[in-house]
N, CA, C and O atoms as a Tinker XYZ file with bonds, in Angstrom:
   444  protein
     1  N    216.093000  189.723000  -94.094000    73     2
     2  CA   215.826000  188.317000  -93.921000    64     1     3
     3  C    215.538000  188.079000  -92.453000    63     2     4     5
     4  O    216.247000  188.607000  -91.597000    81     3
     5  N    214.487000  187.278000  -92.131000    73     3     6
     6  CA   214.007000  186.829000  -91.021000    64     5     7
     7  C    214.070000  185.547000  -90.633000    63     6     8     9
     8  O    213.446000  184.806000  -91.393000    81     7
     9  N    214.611000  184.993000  -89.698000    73     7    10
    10  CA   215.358000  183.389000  -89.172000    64     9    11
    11  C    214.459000  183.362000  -87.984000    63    10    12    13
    12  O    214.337000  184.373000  -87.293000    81    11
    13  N    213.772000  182.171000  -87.688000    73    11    14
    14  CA   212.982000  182.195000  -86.596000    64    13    15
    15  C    213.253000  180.190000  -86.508000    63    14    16    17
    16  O    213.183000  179.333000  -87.389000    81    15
    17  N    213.531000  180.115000  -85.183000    73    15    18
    18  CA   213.429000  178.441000  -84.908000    64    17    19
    19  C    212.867000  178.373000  -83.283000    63    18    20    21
    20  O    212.744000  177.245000  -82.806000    81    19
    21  N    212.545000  179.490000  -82.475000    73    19    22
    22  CA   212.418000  179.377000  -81.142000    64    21    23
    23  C    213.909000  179.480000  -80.207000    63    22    24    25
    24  O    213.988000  179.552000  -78.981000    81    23
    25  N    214.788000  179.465000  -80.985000    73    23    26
    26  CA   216.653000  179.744000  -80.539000    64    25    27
    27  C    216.801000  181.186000  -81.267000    63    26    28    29
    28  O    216.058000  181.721000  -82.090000    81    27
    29  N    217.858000  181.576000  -80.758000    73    27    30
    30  CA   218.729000  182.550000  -81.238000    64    29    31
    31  C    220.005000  182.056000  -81.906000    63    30    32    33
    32  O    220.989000  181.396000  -81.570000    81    31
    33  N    219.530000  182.698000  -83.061000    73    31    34
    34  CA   220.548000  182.090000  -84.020000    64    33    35
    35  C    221.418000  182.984000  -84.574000    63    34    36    37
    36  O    220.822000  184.047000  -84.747000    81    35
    37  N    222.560000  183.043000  -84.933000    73    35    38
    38  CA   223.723000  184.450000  -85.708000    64    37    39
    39  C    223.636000  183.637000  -86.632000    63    38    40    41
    40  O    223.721000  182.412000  -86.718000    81    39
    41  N    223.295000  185.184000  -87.926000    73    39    42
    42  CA   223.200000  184.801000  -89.357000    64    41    43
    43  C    224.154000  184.497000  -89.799000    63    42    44    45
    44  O    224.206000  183.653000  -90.694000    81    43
    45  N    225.291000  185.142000  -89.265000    73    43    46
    46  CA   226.861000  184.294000  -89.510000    64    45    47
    47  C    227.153000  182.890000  -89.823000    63    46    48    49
    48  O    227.763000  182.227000  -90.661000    81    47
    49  N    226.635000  182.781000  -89.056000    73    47    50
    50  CA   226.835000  180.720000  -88.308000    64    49    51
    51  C    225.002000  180.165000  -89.753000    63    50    52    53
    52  O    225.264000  179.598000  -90.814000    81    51
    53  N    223.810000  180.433000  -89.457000    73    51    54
    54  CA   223.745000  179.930000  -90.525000    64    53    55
    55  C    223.888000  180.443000  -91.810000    63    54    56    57
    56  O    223.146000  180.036000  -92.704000    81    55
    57  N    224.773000  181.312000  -92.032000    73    55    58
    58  CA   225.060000  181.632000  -93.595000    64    57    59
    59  C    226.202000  180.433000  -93.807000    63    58    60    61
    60  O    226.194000  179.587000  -94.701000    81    59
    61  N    227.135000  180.583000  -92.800000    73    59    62
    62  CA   228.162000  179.229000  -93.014000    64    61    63
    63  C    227.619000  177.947000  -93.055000    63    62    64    65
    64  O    227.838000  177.047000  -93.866000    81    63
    65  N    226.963000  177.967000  -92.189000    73    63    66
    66  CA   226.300000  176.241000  -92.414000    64    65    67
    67  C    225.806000  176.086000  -93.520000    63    66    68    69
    68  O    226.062000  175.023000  -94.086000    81    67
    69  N    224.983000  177.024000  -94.169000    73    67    70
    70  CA   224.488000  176.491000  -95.849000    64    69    71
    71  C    225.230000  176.685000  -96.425000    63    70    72    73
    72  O    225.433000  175.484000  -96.607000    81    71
    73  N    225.967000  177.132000  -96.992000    73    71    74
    74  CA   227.606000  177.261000  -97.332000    64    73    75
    75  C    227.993000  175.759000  -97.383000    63    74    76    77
    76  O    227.952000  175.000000  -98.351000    81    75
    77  N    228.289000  175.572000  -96.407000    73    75    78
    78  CA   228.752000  174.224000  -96.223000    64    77    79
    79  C    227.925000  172.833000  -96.429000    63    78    80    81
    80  O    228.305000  171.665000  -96.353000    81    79
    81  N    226.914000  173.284000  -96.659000    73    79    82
    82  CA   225.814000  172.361000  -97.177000    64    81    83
    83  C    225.674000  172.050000  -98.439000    63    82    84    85
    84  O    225.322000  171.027000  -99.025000    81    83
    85  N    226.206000  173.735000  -98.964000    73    83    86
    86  CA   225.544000  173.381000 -100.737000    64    85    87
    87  C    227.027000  173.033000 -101.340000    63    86    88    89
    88  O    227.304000  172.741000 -102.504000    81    87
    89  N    227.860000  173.143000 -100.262000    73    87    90
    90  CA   228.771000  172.418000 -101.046000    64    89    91
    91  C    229.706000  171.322000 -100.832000    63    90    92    93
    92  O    230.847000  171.127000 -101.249000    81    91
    93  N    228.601000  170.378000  -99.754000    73    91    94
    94  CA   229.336000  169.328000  -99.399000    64    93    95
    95  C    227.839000  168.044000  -99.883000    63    94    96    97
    96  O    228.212000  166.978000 -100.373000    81    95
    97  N    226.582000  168.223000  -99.736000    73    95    98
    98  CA   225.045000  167.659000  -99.938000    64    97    99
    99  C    224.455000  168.210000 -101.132000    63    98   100   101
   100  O    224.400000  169.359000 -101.570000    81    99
   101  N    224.097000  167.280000 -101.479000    73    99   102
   102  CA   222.634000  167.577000 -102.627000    64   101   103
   103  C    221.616000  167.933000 -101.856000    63   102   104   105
   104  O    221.260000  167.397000 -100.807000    81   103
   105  N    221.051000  169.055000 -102.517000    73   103   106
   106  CA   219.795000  169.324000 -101.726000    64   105   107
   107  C    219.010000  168.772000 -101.768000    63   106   108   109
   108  O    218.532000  168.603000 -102.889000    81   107
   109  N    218.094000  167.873000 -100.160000    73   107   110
   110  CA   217.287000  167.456000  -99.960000    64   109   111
   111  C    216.388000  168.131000  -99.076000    63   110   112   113
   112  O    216.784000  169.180000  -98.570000    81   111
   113  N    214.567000  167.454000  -98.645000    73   111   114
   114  CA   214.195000  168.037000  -98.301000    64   113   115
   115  C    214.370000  168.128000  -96.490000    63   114   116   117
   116  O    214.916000  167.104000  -96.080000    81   115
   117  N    214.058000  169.027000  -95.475000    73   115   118
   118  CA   214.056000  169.265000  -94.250000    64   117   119
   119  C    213.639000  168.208000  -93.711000    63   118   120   121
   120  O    214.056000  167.795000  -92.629000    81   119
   121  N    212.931000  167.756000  -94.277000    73   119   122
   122  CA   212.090000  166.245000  -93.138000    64   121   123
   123  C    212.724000  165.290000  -93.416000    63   122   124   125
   124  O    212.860000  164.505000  -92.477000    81   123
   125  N    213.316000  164.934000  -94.596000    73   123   126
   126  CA   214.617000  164.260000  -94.316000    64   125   127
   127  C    215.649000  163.966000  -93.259000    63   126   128   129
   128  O    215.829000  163.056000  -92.450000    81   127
   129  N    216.224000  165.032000  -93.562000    73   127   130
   130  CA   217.664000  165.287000  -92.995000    64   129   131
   131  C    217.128000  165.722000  -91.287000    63   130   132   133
   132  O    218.106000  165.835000  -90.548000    81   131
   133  N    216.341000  165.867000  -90.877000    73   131   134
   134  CA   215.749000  165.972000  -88.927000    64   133   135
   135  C    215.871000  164.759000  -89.012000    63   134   136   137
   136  O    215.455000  163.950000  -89.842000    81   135
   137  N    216.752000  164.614000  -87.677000    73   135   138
   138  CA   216.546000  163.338000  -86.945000    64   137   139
   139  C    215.328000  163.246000  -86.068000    63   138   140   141
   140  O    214.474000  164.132000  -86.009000    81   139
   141  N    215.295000  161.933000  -85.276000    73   139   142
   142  CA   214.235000  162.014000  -84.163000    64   141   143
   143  C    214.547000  162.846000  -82.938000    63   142   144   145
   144  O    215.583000  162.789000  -82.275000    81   143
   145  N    213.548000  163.590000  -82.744000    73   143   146
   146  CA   213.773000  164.547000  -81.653000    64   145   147
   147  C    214.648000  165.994000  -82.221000    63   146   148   149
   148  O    214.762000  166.964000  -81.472000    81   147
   149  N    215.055000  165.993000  -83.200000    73   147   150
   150  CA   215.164000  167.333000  -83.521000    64   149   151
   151  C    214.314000  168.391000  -83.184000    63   150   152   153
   152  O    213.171000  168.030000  -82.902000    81   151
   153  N    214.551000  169.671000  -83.126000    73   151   154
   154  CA   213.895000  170.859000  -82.962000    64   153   155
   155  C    212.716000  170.906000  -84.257000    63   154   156   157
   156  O    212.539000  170.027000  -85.100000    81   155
   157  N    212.015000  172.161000  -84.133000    73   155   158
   158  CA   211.522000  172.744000  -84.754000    64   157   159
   159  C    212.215000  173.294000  -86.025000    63   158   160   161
   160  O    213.110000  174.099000  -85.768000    81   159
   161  N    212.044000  173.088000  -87.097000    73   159   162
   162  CA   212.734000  173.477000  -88.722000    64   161   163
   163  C    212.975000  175.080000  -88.697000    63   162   164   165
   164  O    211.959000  175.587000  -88.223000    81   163
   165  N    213.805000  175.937000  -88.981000    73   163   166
   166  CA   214.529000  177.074000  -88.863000    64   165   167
   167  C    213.521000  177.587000  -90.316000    63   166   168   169
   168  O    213.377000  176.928000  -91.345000    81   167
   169  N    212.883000  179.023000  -89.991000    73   167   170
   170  CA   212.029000  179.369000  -91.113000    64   169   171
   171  C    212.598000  180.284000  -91.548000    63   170   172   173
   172  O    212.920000  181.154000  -90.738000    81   171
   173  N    212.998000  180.495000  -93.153000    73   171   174
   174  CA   213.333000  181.750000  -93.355000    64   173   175
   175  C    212.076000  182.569000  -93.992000    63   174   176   177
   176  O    211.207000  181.959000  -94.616000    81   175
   177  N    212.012000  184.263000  -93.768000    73   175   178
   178  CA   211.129000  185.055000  -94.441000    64   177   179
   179  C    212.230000  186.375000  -95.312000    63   178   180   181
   180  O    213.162000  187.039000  -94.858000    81   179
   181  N    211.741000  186.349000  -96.401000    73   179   182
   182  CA   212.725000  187.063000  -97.036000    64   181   183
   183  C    211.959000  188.138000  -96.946000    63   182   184   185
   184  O    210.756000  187.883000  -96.895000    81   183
   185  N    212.398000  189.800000  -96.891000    73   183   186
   186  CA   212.076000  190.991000  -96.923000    64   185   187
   187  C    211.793000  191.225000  -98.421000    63   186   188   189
   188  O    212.337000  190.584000  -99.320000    81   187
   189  N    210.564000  192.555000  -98.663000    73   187   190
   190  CA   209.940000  192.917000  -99.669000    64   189   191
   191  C    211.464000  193.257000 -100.853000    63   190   192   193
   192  O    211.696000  193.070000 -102.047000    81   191
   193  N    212.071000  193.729000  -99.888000    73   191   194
   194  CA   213.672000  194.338000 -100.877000    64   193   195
   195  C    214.128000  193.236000 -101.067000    63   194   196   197
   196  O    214.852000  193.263000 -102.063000    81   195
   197  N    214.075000  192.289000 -100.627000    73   195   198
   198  CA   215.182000  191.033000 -101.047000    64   197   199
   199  C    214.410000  190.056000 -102.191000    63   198   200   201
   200  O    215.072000  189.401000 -102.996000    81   199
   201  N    212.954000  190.036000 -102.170000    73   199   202
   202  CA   212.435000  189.708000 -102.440000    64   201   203
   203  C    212.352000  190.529000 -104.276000    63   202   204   205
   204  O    212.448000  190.011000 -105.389000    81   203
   205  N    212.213000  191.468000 -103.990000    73   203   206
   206  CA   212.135000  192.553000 -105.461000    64   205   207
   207  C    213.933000  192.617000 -106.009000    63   206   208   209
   208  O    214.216000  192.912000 -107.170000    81   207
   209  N    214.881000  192.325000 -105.075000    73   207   210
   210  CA   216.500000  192.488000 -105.619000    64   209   211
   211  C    216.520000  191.248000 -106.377000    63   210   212   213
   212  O    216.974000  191.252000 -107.521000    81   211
   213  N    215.816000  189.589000 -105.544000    73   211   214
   214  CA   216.272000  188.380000 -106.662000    64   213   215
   215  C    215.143000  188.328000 -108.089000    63   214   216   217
   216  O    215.346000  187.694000 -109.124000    81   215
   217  N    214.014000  189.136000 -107.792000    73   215   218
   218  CA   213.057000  189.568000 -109.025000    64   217   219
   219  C    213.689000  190.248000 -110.292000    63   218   220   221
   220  O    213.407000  189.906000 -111.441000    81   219
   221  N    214.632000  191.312000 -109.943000    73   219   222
   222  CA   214.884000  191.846000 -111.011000    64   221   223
   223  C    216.033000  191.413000 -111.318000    63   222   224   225
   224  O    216.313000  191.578000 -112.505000    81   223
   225  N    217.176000  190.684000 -110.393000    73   223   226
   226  CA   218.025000  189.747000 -111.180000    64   225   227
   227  C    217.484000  188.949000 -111.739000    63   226   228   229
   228  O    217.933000  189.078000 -112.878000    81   227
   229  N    216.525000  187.854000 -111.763000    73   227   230
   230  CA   216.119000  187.225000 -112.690000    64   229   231
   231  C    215.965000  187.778000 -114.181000    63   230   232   233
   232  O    216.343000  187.203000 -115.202000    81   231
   233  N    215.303000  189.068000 -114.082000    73   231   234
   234  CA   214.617000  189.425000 -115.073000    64   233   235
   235  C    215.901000  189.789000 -115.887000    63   234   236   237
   236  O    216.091000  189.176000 -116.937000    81   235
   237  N    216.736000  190.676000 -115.512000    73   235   238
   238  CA   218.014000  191.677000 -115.500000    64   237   239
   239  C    218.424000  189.945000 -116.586000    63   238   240   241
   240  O    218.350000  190.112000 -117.803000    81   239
   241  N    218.677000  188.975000 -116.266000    73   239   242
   242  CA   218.972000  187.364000 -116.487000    64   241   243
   243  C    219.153000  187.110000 -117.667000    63   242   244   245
   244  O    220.116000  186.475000 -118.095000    81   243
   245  N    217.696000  187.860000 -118.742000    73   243   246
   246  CA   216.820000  187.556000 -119.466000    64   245   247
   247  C    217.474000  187.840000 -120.476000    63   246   248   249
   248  O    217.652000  187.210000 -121.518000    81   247
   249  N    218.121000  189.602000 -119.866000    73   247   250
   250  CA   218.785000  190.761000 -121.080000    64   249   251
   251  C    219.845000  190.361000 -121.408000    63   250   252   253
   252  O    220.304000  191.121000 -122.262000    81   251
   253  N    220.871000  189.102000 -121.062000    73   251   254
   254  CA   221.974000  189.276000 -121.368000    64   253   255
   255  C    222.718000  188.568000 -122.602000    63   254   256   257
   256  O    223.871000  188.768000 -122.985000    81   255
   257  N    221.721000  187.654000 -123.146000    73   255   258
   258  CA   222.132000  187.299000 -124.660000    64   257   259
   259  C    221.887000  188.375000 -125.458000    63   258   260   261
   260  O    222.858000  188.578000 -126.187000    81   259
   261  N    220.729000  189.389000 -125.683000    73   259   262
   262  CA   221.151000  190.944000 -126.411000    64   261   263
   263  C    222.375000  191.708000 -126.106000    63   262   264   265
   264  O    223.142000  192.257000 -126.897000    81   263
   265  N    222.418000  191.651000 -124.942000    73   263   266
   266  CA   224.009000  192.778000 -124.706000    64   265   267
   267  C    224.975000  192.103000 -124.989000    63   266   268   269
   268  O    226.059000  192.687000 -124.960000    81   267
   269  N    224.957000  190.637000 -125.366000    73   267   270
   270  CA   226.160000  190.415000 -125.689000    64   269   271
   271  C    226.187000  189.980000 -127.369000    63   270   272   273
   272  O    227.104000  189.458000 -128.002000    81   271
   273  N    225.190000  190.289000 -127.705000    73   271   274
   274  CA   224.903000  189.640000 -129.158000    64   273   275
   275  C    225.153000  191.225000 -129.819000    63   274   276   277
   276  O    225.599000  191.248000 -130.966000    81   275
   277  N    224.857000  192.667000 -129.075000    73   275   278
   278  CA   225.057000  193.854000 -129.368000    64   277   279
   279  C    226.964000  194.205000 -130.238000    63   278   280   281
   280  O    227.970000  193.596000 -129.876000    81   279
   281  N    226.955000  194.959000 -131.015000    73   279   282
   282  CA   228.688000  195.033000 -131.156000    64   281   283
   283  C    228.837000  196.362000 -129.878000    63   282   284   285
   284  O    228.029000  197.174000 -129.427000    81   283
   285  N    230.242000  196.084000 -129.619000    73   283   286
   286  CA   231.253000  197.731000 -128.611000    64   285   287
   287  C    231.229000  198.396000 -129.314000    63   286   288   289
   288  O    230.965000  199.353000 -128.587000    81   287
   289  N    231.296000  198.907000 -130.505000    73   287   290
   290  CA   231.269000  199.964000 -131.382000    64   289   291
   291  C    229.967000  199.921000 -132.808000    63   290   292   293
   292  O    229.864000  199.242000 -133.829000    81   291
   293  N    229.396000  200.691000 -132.374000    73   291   294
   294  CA   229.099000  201.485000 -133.322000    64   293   295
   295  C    229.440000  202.036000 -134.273000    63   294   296   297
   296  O    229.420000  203.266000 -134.308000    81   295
   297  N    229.883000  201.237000 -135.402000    73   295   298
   298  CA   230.540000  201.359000 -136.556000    64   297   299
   299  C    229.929000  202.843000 -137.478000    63   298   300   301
   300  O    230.492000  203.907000 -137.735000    81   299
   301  N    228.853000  202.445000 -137.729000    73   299   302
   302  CA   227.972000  203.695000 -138.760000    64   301   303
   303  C    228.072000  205.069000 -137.785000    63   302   304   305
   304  O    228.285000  206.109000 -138.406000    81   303
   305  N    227.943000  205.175000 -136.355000    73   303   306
   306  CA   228.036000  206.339000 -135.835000    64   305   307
   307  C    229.361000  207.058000 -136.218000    63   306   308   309
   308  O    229.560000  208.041000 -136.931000    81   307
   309  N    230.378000  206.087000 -135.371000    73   307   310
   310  CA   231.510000  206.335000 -135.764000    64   309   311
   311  C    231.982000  207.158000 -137.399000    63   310   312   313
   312  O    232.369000  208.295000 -137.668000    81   311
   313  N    231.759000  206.146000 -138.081000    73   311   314
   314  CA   232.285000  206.914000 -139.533000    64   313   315
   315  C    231.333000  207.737000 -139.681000    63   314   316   317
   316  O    231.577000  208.317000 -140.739000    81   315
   317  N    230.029000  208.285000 -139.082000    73   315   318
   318  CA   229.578000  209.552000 -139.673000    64   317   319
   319  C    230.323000  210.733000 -138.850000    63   318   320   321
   320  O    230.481000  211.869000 -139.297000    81   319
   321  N    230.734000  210.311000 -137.645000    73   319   322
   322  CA   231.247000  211.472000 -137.245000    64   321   323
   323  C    232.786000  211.386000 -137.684000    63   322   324   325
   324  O    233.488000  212.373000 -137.903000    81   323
   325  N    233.057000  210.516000 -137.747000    73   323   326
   326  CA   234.870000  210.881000 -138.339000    64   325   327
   327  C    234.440000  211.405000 -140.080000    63   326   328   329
   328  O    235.263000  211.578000 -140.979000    81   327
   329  N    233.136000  211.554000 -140.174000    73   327   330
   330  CA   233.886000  212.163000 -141.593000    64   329   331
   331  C    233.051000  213.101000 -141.378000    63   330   332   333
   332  O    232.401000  213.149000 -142.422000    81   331
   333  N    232.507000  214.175000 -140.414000    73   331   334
   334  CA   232.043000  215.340000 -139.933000    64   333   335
   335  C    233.586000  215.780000 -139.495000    63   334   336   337
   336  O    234.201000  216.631000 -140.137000    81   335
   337  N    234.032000  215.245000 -138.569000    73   335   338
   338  CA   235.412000  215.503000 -138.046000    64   337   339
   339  C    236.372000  216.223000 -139.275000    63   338   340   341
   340  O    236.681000  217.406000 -139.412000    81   339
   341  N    236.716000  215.023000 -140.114000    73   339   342
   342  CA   237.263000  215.316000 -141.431000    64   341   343
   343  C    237.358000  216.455000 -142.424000    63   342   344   345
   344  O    238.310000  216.987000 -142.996000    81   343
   345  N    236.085000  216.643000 -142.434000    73   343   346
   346  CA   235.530000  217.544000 -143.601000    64   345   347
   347  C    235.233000  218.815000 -142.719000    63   346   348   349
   348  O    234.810000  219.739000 -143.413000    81   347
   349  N    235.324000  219.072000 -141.569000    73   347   350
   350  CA   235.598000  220.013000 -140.913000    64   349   351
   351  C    233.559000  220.952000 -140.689000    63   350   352   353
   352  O    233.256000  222.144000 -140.640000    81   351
   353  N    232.710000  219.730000 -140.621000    73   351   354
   354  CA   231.377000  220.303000 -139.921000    64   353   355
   355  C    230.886000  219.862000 -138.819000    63   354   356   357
   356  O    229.756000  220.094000 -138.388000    81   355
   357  N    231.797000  219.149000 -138.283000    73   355   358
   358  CA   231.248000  218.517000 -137.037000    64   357   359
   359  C    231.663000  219.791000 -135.674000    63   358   360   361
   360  O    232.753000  220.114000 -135.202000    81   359
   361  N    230.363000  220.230000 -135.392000    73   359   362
   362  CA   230.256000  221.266000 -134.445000    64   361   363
   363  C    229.633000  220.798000 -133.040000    63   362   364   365
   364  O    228.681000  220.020000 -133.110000    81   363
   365  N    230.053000  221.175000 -131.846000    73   363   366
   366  CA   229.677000  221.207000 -130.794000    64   365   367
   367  C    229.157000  222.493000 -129.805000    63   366   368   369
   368  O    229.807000  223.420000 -129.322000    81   367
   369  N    228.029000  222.230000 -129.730000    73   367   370
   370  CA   227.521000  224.109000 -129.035000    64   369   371
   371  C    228.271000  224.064000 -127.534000    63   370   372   373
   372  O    228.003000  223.198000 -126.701000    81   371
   373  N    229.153000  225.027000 -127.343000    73   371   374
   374  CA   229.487000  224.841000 -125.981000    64   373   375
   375  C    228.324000  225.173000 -124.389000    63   374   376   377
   376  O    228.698000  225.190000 -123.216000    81   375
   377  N    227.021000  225.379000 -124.880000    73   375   378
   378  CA   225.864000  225.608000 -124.358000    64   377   379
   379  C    225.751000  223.960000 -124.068000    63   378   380   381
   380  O    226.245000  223.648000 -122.984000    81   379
   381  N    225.165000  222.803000 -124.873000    73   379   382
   382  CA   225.296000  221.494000 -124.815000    64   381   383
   383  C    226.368000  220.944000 -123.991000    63   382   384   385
   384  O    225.879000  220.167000 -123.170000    81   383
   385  N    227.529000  221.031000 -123.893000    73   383   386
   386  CA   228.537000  220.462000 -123.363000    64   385   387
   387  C    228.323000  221.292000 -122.082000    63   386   388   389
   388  O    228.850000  220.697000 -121.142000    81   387
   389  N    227.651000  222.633000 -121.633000    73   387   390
   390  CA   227.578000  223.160000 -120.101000    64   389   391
   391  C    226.828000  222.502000 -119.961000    63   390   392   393
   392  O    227.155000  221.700000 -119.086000    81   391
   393  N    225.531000  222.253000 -120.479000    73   391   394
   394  CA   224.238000  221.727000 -120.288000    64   393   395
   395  C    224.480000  220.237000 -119.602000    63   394   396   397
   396  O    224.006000  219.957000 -118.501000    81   395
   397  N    225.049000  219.578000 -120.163000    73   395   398
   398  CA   225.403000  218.226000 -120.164000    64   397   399
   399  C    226.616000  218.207000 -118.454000    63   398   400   401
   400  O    226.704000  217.342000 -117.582000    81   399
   401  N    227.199000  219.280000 -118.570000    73   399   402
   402  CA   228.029000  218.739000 -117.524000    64   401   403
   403  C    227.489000  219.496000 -115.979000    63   402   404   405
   404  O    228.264000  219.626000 -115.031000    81   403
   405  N    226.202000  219.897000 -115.944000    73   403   406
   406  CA   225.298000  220.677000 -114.840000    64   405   407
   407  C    224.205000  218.960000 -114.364000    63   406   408   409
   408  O    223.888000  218.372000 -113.330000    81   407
   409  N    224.001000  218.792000 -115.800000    73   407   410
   410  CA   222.947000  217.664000 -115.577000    64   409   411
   411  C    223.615000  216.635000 -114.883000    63   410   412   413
   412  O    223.082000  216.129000 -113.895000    81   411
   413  N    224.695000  216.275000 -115.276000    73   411   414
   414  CA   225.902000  214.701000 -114.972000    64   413   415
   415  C    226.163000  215.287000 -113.095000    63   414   416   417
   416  O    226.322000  214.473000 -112.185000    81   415
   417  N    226.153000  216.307000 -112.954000    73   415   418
   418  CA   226.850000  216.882000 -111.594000    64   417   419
   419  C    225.363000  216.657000 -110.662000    63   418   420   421
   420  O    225.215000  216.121000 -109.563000    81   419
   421  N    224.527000  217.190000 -111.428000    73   419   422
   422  CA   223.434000  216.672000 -110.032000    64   421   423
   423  C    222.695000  215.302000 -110.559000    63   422   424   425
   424  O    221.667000  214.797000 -110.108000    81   423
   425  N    223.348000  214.942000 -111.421000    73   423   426
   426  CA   222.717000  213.373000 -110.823000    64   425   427
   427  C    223.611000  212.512000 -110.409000    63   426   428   429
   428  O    223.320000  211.327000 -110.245000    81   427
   429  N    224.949000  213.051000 -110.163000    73   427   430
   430  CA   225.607000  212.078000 -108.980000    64   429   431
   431  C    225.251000  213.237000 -107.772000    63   430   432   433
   432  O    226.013000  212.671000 -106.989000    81   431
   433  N    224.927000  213.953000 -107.266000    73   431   434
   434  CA   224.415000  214.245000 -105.861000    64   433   435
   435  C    223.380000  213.638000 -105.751000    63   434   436   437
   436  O    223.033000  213.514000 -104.576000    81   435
   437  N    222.251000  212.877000 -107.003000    73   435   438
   438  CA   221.265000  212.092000 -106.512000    64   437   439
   439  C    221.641000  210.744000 -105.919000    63   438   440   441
   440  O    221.008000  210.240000 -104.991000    81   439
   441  N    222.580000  210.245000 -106.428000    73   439   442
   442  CA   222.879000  208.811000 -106.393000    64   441   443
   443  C    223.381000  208.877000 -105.118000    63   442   444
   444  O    223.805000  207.860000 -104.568000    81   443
């Protein structure tokens, strides 16, 4: 994020001031609220990343009546494997379970 008014400003001080704005004022517009003889209006420019992070929260926004409309369990999986379990054919290749725990190990060294 980029703050430009012709002053030097700490993002500190205006992160608090809007803070304290949005939760003391209704938002109105800038030419309003300048008095006479005020400065120049404080511009913000948001960066390409900040810009693409509130993009895909929006979107991210969209998904969340499916994930919650989804059930935690998987009922039909479940009882097919508890009655693989049961009946004594539910097999695991221990090749798969190396496989699986080589793959999980380097993709947290990616992250």
């Amino acid at each position: 994020m980029k703050i430009t008014n012709g002053e030097a400003i700490r993002a500190s001080s205006v992160e608090s001031v809007a803070a304290a704005n949005l939760r003391t004022q209704p938002a109105t517009p800038a030419a309003k609220t300048a008095g006479p003889g005020a400065g120049p209006a404080a511009q913000i420019e948001l960066s390409a990343q900040a810009k693409a992070l509130s993009a895909a929260k929006t979107e991210a926004a969209g998904y969340l009546p499916a994930v919650h409309a989804a059930p935690d369990i998987r009922t039909s999986l479940v009882d097919k494997l508890k009655a693989q379990v049961e009946s004594g054919t539910y097999h695991v290749s221990s090749a798969d379970i190396a496989d699986q725990i080589v793959r999980r190990a380097q993709a947290d060294k990616i992250q």
